[in-house]
MMTF fields as JSON, N, C-alpha, C and O atoms, coordinates in Angstrom:
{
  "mmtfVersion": "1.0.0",
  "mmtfProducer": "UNKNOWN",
  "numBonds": 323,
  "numAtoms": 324,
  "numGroups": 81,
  "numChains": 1,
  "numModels": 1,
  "chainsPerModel": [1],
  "groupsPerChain": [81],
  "chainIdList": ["A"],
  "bondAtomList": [4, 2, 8, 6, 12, 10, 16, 14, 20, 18, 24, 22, 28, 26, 32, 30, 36, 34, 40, 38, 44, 42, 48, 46, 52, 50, 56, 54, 60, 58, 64, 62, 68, 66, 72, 70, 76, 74, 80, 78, 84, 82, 88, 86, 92, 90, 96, 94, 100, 98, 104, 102, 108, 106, 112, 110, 116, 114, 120, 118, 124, 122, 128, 126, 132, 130, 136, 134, 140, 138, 144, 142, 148, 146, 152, 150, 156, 154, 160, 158, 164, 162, 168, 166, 172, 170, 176, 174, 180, 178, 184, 182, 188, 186, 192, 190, 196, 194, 200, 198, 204, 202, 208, 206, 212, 210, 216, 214, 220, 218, 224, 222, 228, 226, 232, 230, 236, 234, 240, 238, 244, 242, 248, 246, 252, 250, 256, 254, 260, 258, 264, 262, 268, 266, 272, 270, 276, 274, 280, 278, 284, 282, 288, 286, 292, 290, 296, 294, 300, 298, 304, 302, 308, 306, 312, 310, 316, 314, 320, 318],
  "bondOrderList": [1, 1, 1, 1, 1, 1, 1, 1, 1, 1, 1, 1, 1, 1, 1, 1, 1, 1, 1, 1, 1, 1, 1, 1, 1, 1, 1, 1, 1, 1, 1, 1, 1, 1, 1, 1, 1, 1, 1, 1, 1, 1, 1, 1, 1, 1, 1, 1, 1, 1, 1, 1, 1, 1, 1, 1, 1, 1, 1, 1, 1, 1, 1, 1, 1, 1, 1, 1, 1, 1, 1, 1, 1, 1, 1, 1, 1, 1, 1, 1],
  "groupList": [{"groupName": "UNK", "atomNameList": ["N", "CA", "C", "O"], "elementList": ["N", "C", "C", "O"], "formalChargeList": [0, 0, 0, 0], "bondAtomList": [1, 0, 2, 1, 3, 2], "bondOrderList": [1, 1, 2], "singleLetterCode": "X", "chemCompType": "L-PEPTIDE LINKING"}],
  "groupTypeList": [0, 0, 0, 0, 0, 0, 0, 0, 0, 0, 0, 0, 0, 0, 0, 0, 0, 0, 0, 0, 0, 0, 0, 0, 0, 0, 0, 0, 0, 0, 0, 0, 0, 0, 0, 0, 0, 0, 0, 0, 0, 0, 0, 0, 0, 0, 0, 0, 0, 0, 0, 0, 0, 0, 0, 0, 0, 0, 0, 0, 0, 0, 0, 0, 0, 0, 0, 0, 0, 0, 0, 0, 0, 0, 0, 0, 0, 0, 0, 0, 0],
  "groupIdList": [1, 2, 3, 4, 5, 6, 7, 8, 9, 10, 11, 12, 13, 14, 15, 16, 17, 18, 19, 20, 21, 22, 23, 24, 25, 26, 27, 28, 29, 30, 31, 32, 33, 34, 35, 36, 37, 38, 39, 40, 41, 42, 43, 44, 45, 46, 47, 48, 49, 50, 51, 52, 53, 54, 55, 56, 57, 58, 59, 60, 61, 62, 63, 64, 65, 66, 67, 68, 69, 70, 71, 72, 73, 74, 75, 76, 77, 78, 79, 80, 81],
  "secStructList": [7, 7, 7, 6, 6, 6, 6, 7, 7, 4, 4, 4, 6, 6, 6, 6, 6, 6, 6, 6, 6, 7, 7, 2, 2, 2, 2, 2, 2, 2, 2, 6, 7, 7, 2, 2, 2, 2, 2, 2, 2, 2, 2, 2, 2, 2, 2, 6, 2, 2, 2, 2, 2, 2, 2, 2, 2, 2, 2, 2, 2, 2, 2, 2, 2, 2, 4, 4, 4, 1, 7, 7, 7, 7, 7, 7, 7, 1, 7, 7, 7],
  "xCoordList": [-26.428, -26.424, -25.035, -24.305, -24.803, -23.666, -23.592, -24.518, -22.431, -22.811, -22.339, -21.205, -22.974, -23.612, -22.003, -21.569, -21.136, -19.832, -18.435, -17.254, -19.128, -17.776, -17.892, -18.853, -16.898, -16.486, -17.16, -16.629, -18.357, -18.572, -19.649, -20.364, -19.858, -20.752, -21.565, -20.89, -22.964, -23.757, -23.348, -23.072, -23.306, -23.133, -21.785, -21.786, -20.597, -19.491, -19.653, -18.729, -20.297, -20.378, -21.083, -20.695, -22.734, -23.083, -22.66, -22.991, -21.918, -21.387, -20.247, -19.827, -19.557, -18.117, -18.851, -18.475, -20.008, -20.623, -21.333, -21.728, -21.756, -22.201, -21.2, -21.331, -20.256, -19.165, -18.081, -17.305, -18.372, -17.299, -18.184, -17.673, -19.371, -19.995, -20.123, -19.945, -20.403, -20.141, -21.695, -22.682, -21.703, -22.481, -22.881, -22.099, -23.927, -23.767, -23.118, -22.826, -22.453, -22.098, -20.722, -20.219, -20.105, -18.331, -18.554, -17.746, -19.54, -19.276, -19.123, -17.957, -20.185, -19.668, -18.499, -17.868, -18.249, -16.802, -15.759, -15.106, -15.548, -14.698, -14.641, -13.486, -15.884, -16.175, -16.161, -16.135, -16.186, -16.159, -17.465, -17.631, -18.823, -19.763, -20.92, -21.191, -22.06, -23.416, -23.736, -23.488, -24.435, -24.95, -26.103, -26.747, -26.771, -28.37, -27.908, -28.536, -26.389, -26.133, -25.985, -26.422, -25.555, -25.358, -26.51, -26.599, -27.512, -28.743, -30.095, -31.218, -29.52, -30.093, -29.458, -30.299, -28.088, -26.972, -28.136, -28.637, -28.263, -28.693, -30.378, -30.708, -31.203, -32.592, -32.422, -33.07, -31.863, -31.283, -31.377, -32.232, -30.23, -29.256, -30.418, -30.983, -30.837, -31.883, -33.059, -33.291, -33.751, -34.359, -33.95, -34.305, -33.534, -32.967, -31.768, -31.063, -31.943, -31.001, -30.943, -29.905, -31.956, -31.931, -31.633, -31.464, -31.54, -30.875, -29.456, -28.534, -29.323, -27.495, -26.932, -25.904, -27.517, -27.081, -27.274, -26.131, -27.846, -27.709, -27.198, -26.816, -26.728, -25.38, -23.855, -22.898, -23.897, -22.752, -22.133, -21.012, -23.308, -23.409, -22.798, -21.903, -23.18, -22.977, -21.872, -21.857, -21.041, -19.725, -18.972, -18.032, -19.346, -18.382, -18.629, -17.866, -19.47, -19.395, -18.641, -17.897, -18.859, -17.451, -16.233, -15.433, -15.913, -14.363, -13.961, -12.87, -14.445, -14.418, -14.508, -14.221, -14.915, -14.67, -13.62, -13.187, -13.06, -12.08, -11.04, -10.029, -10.741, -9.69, -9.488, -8.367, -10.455, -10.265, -9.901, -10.268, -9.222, -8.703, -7.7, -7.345, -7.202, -5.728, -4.743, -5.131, -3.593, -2.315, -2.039, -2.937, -1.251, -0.825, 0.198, 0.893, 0.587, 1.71, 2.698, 2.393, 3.944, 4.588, 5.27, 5.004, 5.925, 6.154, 6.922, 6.64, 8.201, 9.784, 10.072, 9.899, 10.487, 10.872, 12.242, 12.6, 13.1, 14.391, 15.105, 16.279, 14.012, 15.28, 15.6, 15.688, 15.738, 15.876, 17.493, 18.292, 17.448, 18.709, 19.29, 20.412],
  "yCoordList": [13.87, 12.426, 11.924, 12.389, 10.929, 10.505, 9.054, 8.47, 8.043, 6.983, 6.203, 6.446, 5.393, 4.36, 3.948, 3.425, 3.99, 3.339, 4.166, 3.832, 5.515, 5.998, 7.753, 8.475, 7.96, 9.95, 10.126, 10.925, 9.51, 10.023, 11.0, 10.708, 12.412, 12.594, 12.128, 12.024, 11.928, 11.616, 12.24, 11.714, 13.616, 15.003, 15.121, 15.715, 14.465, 14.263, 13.103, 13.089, 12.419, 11.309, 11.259, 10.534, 12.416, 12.569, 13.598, 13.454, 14.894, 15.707, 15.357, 16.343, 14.451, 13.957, 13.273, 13.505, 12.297, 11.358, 12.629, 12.202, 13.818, 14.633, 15.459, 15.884, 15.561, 16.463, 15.547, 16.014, 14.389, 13.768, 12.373, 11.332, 12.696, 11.955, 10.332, 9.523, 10.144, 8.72, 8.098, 8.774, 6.82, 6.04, 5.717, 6.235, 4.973, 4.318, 3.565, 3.574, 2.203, 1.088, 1.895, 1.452, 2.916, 3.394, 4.143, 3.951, 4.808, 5.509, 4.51, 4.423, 3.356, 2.016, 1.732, 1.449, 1.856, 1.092, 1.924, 1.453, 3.344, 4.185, 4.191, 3.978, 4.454, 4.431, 2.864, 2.686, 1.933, 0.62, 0.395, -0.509, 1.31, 0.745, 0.333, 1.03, -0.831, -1.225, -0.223, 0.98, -0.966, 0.041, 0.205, 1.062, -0.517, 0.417, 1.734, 2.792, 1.473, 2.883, 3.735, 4.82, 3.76, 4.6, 5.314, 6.519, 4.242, 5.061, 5.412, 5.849, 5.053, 5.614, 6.837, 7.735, 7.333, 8.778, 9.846, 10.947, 9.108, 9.721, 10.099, 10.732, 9.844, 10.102, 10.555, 11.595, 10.266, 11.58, 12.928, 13.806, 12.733, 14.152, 14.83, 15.731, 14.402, 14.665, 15.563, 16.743, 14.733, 14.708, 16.212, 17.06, 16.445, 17.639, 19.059, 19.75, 19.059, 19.911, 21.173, 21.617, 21.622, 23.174, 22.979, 24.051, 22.163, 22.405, 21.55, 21.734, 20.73, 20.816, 21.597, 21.717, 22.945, 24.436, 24.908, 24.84, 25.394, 26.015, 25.746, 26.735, 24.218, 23.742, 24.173, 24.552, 23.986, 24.49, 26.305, 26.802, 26.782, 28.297, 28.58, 29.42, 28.022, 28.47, 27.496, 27.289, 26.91, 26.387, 27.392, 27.769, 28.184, 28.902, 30.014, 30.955, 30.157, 31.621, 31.711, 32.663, 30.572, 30.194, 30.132, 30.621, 29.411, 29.289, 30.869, 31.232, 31.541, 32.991, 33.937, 35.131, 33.201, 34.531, 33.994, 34.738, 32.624, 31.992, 32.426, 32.557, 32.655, 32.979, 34.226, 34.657, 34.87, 36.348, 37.092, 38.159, 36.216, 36.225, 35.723, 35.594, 35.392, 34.756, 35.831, 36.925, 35.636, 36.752, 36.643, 35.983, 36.959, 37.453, 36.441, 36.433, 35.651, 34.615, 35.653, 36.383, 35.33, 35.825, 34.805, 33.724, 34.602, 33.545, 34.092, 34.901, 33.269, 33.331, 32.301, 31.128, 32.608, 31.477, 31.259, 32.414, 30.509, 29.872, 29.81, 30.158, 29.1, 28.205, 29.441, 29.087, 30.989, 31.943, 31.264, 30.796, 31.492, 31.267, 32.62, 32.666],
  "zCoordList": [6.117, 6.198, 5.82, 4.944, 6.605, 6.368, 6.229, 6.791, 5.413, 5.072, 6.218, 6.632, 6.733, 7.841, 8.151, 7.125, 9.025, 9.612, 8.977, 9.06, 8.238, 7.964, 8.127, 8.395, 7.925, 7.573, 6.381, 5.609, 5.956, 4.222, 4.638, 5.596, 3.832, 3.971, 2.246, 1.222, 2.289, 1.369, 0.263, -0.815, 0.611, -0.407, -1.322, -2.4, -0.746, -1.093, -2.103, -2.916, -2.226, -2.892, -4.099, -5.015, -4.248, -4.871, -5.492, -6.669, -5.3, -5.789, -6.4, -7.007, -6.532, -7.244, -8.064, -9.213, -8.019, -9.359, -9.81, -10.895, -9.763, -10.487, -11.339, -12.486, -10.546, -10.811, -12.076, -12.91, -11.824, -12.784, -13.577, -13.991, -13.605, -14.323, -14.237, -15.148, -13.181, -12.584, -12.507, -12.22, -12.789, -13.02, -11.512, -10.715, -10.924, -9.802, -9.384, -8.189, -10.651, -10.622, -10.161, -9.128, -10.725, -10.774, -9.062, -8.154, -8.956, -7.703, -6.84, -6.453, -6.179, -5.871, -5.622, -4.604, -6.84, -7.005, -6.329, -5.397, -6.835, -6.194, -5.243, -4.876, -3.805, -2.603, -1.762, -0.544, -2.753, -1.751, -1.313, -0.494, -1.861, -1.375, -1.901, -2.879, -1.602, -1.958, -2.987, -2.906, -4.176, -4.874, -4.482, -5.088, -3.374, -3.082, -2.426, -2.475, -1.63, -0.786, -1.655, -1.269, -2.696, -3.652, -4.211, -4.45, -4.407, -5.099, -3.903, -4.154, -2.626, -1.111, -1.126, -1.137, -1.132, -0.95, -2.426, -2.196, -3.735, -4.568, -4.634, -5.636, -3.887, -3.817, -2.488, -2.373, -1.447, -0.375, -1.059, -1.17, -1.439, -2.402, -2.979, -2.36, -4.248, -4.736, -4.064, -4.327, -3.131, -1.928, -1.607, -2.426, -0.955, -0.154, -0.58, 0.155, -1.925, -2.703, -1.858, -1.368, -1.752, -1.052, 0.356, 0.937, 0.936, 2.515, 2.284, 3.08, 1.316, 0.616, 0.514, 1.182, -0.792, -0.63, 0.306, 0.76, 1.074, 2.492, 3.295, 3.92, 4.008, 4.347, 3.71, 4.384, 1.999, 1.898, 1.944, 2.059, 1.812, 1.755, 3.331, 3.421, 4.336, 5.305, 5.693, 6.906, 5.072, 5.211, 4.788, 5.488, 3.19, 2.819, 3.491, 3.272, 4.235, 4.698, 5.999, 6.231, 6.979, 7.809, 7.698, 8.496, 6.506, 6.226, 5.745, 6.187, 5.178, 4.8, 5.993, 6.083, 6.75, 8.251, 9.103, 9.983, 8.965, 9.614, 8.454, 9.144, 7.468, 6.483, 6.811, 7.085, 6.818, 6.866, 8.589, 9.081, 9.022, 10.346, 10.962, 12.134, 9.648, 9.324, 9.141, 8.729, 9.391, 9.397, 8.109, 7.586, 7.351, 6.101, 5.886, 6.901, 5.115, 4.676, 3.61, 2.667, 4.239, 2.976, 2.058, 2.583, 1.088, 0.555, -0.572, -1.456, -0.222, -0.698, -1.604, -1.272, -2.697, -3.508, -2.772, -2.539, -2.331, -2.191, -3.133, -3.259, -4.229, -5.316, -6.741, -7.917, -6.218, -7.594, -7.664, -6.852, -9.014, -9.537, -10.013, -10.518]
}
């Protein structure tokens, strides 16, 4: 789920007010949006924890087969003195 006219996803929103201890009123505030959307994103969230994790599980397991198919970077400091 994503919030109604933007790139948010729900999960992003409730995972940063979980992650950094945010009130409804501050997440609101941070995001620019309604606090019913806020506590609609949070009984979502709530709502659906285990297909949250299983969405993100199978994000990281993508980006981990797309990384792991990446060439090797080497990386030069310039500035040795």
């Amino acid at each position: 789920m994503y919030v109604k006219g933007r790139k948010l996803p729900a999960s992003a929103v409730w995972t940063a007010m979980m992650t950094n201890n945010l009130s409804v009123n501050e997440a609101a505030y941070n995001w620019n949006l309604p606090v019913p959307a806020v506590q609609e994103i949070i009984e979502y969230c709530e709502s659906n924890k285990q297909l949250l994790a299983m969405e993100a599980a199978e994000e990281l397991r993508q980006w981990g087969h797309f990384a792991g198919s990446l060439p090797p970077v080497s990386c030069t400091n310039k500035f040795d003195l």
